[in-house]
C-alpha positions as CSV (number, residue, x, y, z in Angstrom):
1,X,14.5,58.4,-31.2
2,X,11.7,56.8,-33.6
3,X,12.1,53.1,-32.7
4,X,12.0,50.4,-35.6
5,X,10.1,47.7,-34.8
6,X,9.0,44.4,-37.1
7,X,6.2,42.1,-36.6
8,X,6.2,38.5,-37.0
9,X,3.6,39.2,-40.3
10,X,6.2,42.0,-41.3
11,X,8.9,39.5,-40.8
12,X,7.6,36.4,-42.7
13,X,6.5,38.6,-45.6
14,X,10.2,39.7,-46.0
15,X,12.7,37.0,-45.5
16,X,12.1,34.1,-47.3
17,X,13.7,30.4,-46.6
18,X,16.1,30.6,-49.8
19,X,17.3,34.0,-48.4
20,X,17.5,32.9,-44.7
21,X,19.8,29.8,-45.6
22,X,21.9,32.0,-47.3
23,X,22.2,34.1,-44.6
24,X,22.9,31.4,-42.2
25,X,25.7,30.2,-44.6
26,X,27.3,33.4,-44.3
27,X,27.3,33.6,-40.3
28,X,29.0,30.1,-40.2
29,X,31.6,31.2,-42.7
30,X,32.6,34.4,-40.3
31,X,32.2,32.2,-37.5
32,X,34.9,29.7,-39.2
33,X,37.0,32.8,-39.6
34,X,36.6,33.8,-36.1
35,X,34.7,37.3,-37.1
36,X,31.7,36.5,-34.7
37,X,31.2,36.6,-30.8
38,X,28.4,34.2,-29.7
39,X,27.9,34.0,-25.9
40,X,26.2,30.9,-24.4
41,X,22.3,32.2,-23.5
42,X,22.0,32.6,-20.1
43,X,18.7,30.7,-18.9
44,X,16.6,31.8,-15.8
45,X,13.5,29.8,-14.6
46,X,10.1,31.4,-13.9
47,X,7.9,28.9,-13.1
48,X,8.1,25.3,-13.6
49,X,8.0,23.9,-17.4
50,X,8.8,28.0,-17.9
51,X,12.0,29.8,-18.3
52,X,13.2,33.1,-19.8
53,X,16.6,33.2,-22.2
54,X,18.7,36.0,-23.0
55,X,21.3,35.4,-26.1
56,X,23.7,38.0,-26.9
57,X,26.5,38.3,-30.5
58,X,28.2,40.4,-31.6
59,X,28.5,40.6,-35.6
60,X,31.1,42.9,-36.3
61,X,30.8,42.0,-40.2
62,X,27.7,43.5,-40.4
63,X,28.9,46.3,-38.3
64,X,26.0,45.4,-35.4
65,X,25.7,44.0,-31.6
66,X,22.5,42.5,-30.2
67,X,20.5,39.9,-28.1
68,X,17.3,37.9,-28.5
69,X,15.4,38.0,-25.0
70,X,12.8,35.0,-25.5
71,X,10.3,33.1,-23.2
72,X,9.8,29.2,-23.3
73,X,6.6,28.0,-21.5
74,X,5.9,25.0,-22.7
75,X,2.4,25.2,-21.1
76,X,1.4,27.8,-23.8
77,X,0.2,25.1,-26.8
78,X,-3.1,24.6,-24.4
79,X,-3.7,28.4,-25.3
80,X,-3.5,27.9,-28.4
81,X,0.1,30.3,-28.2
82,X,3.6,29.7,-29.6
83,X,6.2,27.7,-26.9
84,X,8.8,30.5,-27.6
85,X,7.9,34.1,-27.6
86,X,10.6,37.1,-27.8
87,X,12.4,39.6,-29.4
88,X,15.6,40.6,-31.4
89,X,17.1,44.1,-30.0
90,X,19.9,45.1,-33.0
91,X,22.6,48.2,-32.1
92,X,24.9,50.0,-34.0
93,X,28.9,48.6,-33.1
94,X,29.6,52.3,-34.3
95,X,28.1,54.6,-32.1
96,X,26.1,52.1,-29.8
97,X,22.4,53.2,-30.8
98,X,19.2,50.9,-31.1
99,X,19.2,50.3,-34.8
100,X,15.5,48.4,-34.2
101,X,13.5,45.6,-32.6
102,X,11.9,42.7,-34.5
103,X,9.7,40.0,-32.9
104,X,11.9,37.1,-32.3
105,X,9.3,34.3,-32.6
106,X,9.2,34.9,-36.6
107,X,13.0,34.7,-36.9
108,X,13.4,32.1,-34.5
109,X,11.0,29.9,-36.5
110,X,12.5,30.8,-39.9
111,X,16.1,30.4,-39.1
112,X,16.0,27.2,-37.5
113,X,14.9,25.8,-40.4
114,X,17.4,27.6,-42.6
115,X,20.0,26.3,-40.3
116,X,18.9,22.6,-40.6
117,X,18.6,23.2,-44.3
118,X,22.2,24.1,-44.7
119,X,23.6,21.1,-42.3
120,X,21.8,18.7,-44.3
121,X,23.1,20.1,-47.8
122,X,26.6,19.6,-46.2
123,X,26.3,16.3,-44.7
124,X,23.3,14.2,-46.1
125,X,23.9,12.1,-48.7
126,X,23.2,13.8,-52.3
127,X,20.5,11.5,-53.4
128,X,18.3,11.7,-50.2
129,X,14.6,11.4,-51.0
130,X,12.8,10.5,-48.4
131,X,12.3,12.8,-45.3
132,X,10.5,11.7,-41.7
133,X,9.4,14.9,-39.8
134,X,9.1,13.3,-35.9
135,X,6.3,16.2,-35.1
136,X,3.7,18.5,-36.3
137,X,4.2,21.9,-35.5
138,X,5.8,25.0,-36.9
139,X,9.0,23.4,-37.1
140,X,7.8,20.5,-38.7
141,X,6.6,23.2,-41.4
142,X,9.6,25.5,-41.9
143,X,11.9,22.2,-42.1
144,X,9.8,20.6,-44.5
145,X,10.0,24.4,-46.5
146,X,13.7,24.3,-46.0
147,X,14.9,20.7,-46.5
148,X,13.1,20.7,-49.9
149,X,15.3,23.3,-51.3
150,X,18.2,21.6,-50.5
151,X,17.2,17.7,-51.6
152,X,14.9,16.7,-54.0
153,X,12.4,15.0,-51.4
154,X,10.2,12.5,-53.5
155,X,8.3,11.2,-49.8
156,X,7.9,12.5,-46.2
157,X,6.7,10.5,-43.4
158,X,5.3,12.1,-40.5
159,X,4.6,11.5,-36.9
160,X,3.2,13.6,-34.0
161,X,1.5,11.9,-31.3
162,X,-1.5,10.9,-32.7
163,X,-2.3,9.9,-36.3
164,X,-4.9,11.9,-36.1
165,X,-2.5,15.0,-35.8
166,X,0.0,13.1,-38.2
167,X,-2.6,12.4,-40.8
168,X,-4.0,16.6,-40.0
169,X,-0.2,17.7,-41.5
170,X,0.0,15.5,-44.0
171,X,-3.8,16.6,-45.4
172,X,-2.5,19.9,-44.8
173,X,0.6,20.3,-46.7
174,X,-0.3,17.9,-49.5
175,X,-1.5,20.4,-52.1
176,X,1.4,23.1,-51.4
177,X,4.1,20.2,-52.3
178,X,2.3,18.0,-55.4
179,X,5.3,16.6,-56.3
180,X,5.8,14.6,-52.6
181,X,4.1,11.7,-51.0
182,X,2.8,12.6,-47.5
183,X,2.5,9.4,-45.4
184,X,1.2,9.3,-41.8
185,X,2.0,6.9,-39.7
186,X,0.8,5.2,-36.6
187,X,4.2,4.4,-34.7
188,X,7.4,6.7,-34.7
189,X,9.1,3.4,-35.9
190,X,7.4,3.4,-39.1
191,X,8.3,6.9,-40.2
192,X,12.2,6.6,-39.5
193,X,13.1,3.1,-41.4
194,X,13.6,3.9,-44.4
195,X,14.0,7.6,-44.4
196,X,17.4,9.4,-45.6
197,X,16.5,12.6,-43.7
198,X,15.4,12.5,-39.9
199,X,14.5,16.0,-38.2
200,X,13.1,15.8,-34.6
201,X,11.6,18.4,-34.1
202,X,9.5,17.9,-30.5
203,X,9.6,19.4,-26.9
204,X,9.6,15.9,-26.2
205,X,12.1,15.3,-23.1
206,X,12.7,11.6,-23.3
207,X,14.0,10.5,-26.4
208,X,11.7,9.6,-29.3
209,X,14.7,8.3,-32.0
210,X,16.2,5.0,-31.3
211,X,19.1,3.8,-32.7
212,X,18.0,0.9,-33.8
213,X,15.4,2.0,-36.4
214,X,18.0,4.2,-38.4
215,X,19.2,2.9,-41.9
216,X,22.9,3.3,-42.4
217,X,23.4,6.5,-44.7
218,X,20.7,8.5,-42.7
219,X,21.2,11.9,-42.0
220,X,19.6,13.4,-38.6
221,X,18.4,17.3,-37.6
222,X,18.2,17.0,-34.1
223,X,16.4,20.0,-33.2
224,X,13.6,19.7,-30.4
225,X,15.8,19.2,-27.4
226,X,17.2,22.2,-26.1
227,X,18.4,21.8,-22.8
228,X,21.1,19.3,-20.6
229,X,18.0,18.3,-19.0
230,X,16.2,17.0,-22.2
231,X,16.8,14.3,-25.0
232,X,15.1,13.2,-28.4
233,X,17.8,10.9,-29.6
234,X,18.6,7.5,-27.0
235,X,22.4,6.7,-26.7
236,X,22.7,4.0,-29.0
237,X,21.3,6.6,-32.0
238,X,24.2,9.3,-30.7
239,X,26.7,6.7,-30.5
240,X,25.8,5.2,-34.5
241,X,26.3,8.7,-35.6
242,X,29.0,11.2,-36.7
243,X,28.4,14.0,-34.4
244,X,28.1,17.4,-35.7
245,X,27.1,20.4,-33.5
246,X,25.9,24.1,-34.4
247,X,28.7,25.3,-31.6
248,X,31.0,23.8,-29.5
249,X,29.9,25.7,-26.3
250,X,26.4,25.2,-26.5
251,X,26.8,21.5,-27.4
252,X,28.6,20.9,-24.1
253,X,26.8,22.7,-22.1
254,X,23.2,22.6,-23.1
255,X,22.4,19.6,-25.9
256,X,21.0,17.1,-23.6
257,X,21.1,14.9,-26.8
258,X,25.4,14.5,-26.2
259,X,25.3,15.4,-22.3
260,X,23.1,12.0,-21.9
261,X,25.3,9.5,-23.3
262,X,28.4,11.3,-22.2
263,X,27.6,11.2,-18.8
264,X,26.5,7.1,-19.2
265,X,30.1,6.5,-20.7
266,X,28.6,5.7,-24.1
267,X,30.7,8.5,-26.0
268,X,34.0,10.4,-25.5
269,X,33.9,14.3,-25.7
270,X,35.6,13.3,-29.0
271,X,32.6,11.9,-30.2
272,X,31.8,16.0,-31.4
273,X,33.6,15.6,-34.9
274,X,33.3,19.1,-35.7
275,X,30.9,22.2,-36.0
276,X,28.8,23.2,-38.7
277,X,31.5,26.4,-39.2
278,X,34.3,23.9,-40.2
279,X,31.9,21.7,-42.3
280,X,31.2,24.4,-43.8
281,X,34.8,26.0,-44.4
282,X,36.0,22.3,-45.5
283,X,38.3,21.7,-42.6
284,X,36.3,18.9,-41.6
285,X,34.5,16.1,-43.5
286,X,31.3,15.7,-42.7
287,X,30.7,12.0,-44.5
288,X,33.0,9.7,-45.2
289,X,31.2,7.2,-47.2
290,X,27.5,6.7,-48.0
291,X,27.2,4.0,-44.8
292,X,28.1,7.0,-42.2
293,X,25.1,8.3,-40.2
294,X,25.6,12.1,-39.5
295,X,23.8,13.9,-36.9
296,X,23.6,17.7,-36.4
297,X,22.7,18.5,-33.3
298,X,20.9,22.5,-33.3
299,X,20.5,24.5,-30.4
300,X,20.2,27.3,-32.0
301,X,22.8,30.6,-31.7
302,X,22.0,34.1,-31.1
303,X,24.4,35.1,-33.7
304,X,21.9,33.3,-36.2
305,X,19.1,35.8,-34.5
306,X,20.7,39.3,-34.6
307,X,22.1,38.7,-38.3
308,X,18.5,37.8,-39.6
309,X,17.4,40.9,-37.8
310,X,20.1,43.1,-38.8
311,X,19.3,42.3,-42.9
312,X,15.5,43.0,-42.0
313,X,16.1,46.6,-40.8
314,X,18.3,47.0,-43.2
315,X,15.8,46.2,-46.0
């Protein structure tokens, strides 16, 4: 069997951020017509601050099965390596054979972006301007590449850290976007105030958003936090927000960002006013008036993995 296999150069050469979003608005309209399987990922630890994921769908709209087996080691940023390494395995629904392997860091980067791209189309209000990126690393990059194809963004605000790594990103991605105002700032505080578009996008495991600095009309990516164990968002910012979640399951089970204030008796499990599938599909409203803060909370689907694999080897 000659084995297909894409790099992470291979990948980011061929699927673009336009295309991805597109992609990830089909997967949530099958998954709003029930034509996808997404199983929850099943997380083992290694070591400590180090664990290894396996996330499994079935797609049977594109005719394929798979699984993205991925590391998290948090420790790896003092080697100068990615947090999250792994790959996409795609197979054939028809006859069960390995229809390739691409490396899973490229897509994961890509699509999590694209993802947060299409929430905010749906649920940030149409004249949003002004974006606050809370960190600095790849994330920070593909959501600023993302957002500003869905939003004409006139200012970002940035803030890692340090200012010396917020002023770094700013320096950095001020010639590829002319038309925006990059602004680094000191305190976390700053950045948020008057921002329309909020992503956090840290392995931070305490929260870094309060409630009290959002403006009413804000939209919010929360993306960093990825486990029950781990928050970016404090209660109050939760409990100020129309709740919107990338998939029930993994919401309840994993997004420490809802488990938190759940489990202090701030929210309901009916604070969760829908998914992105039945924003998507129109069966829920996302915004009810331009004084509503919404909040996606994104942790990430292996559906989202094995259909941006299964249009690479495809291509």
């Amino acid at each position: 069997m000659d084995l297909k296999f894409l790099s992470e150069h291979q990948i980011n050469n061929m699927l673009d951020m336009k295309t991805c979003i597109g992609l990830m608005k089909n997967v949530f309209t099958a998954f709003a017509e029930e034509k996808i399987e997404n199983k929850l990922r099943s997380v083992f630890p290694v070591e400590a601050g180090k664990v290894f994921g396996v996330m499994p769908a079935v797609i049977p709209t594109e005719d394929v099965c798979g699984a993205k087996l991925i590391t998290a080691f948090h420790t790896n940023h003092a080697k100068g390596l990615p947090s999250h390494l792994g790959i996409v395995a795609v197979f054939s629904n028809d006859d069960g054979q390995l229809l390739g392997i691409c490396d899973g860091t490229a897509i994961t980067a890509i699509r999590t972006g694209a993802v947060s791209a299409l929430a905010t189309d749906y649920m940030a209000k149409k004249d949003s301007h002004t974006m606050c990126l809370i960190g600095g690393g790849v994330q920070a990059v593909m959501h600023l590449k993302a957002i500003t194809l869905v939003r004409d963004i006139k200012k970002v605000t940035v803030w890692c850290p340090t200012l010396a790594e917020s002023e770094k990103f700013c320096e950095t991605h001020k010639d590829e976007y002319p038309e925006i105002e990059f602004i680094p700032c000191e305190k976390c505080e700053d950045a948020v105030r008057d921002a329309d578009i909020i992503n956090t996008l840290t392995p931070s495991p305490v929260p870094v958003l309060f409630g009290k600095w959002v403006k009413p009309g804000a939209h919010i990516n929360a993306v960093g936090a990825c486990s029950k164990t781990t928050r970016e968002l404090d209660s109050e910012c939760v409990a100020k927000a129309r709740l919107f979640c990338d998939n029930y399951d993994s919401c309840r089970n994993e997004a420490g960002d809802y488990l938190f204030p759940l489990n202090e008796g701030i929210i309901g499990e009916s604070h969760i006013q829908g998914d992105l599938a039945r924003v998507i599909s129109g069966k829920v409203t996302a915004r009810t008036d331009n004084k509503d803060i919404t909040m996606f909370e994104s942790q990430g689907l292996a559906c989202e993995d094995v259909a941006c694999a299964a249009w690479l080897l495809k291509q």
